[in-house]
C-alpha positions as CSV (number, residue, x, y, z in Angstrom):
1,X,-42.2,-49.1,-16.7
2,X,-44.7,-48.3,-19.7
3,X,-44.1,-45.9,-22.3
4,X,-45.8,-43.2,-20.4
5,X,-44.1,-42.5,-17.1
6,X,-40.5,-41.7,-17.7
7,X,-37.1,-41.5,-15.5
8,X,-37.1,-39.0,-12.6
9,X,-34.0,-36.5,-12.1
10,X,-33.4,-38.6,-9.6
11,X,-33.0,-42.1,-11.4
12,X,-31.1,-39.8,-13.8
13,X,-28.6,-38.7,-11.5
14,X,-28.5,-42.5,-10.1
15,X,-27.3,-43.5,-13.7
16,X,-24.7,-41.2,-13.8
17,X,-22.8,-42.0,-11.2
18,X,-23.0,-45.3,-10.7
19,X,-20.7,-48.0,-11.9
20,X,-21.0,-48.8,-15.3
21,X,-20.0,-52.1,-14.4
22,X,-22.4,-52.0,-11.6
23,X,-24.9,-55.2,-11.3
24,X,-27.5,-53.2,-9.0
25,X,-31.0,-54.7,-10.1
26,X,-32.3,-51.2,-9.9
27,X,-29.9,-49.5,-12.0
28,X,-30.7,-52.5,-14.5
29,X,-34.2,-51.9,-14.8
30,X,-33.4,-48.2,-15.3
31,X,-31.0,-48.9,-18.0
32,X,-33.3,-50.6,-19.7
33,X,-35.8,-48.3,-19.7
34,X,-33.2,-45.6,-21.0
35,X,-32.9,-48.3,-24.2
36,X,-36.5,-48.6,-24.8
37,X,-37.2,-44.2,-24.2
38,X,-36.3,-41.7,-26.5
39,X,-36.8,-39.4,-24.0
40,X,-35.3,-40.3,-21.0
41,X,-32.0,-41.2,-23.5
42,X,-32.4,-37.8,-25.1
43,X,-32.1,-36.0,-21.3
44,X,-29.4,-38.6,-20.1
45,X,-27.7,-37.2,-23.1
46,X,-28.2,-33.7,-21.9
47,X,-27.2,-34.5,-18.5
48,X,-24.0,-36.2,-19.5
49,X,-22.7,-33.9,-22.0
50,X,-21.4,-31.4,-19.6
51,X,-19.5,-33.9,-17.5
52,X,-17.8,-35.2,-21.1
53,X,-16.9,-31.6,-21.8
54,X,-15.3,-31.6,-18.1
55,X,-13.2,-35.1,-18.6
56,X,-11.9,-33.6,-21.9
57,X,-11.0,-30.4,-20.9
58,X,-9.1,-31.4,-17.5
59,X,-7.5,-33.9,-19.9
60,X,-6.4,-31.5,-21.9
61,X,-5.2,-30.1,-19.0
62,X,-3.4,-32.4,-17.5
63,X,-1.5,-33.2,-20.8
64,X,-0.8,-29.5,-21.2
65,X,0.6,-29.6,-17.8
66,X,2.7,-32.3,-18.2
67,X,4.5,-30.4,-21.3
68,X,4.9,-27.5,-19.7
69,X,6.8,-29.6,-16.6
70,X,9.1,-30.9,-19.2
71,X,10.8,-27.7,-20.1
72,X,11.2,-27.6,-16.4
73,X,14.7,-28.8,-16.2
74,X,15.7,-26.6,-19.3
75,X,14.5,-23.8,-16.7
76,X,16.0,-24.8,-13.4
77,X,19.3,-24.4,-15.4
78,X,18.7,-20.7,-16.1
79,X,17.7,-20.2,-12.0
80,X,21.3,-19.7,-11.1
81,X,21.8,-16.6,-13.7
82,X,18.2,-15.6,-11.6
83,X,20.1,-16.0,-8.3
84,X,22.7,-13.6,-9.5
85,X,20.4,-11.1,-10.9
86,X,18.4,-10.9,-7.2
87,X,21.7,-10.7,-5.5
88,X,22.7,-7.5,-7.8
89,X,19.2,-6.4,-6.8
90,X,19.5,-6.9,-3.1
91,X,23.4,-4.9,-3.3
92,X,22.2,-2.1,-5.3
93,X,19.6,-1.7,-2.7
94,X,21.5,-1.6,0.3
95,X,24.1,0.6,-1.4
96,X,20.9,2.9,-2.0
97,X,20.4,2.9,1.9
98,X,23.5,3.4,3.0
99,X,25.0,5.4,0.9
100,X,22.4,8.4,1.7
101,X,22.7,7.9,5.4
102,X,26.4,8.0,5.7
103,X,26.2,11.6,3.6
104,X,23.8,12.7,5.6
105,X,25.9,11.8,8.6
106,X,29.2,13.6,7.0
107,X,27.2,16.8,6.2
108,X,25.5,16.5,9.6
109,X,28.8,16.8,11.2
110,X,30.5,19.4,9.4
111,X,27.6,21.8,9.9
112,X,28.0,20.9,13.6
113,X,31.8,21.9,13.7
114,X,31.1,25.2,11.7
115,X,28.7,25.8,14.0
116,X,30.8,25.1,16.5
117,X,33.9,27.2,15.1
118,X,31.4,30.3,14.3
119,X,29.8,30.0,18.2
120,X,34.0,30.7,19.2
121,X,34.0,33.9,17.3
122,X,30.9,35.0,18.2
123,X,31.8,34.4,22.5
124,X,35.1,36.8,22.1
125,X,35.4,39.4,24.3
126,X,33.1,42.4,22.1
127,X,30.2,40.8,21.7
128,X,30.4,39.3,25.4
129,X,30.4,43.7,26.1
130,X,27.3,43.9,23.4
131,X,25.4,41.1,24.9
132,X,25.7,42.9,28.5
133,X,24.4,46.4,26.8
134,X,21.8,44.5,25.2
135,X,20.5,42.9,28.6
136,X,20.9,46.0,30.7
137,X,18.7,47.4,27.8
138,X,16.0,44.5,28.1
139,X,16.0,44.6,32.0
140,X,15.2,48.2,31.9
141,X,12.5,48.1,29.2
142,X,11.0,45.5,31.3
143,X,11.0,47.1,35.1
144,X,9.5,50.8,33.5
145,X,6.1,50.7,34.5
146,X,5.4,51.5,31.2
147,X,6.3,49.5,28.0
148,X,8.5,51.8,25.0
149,X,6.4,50.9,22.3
150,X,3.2,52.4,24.5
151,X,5.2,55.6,25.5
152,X,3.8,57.8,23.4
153,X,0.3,57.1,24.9
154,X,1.5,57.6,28.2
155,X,0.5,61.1,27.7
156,X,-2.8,61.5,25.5
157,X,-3.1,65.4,26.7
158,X,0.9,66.5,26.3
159,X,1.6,69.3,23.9
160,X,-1.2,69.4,21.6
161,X,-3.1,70.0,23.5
162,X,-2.9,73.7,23.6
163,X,-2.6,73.3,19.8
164,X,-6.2,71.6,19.7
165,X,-7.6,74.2,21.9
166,X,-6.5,77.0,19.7
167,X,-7.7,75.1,16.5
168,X,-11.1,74.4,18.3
169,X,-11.6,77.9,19.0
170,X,-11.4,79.5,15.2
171,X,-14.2,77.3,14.5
């Protein structure tokens, strides 16, 4: 190649990832070209500078990483105070359940036996005679052919009428 036509992406690309102890004919003609161009070695430069900031960083990485795993024993030996700690959790939690339910259970079942005790004293034998007056009371209200709260209405004419009359005559 002259010192006019330079490297395609492509070649570019080819270069990058091919083995740099590769003997490809190709790839040694484009290597040489990448000597001889400023250029094309400027834009390989570009090209591979990202992927050197990617090696170094998972590096760094990886070596980070590796610290971290070695406090990992010092850690594991601290799990068992963590096992304790969620088993406290787990009891306090189910004494938070149960503990409401079984009140609520007791006070369930003493309003049912006061119940109970004040239903006896209500059944004696006066309020068994009230609750007959009571329903002889609603059984008549209810066969009248009129309703007591519509009684009055029953009749619209009754005694004032002759009261009316009178009034409507001084006018």
């Amino acid at each position: 190649m002259n010192s006019q036509s330079h490297l395609t992406h492509k070649q570019l690309c080819d270069l990058l990832i091919a083995d740099p102890q590769g003997t490809e004919p190709e790839l040694a003609h484009l290597d040489d070209h990448l000597r001889n161009c400023p250029d094309c070695t400027d834009e390989y430069a570009a090209l591979c500078l990202p992927l050197e900031n990617f090696r170094s960083a998972t590096t760094a990485w990886a070596s980070h990483s590796a610290a971290a795993r070695s406090w990992a024993p010092a850690i594991r030996s601290k799990s068992v105070g963590h096992l304790v700690g969620w088993m406290l959790a787990t009891a306090a939690l189910a004494l938070a359940v149960i503990v409401p339910i079984t009140v609520h259970e007791h006070t369930a079942s003493r309003i049912h036996s006061i119940t109970n005790a004040t239903s006896h004293q209500l059944n004696g034998p006066s309020t068994t005679l009230g609750d007959e007056a009571l329903l002889e009371e609603v059984d008549q209200t209810v066969s009248s052919s009129i309703p007591s709260p519509m009684q009055p209405l029953a009749d619209p004419t009754g005694a004032r009428t002759s009261q009316t009359d009178s009034s409507s005559r001084k006018n």
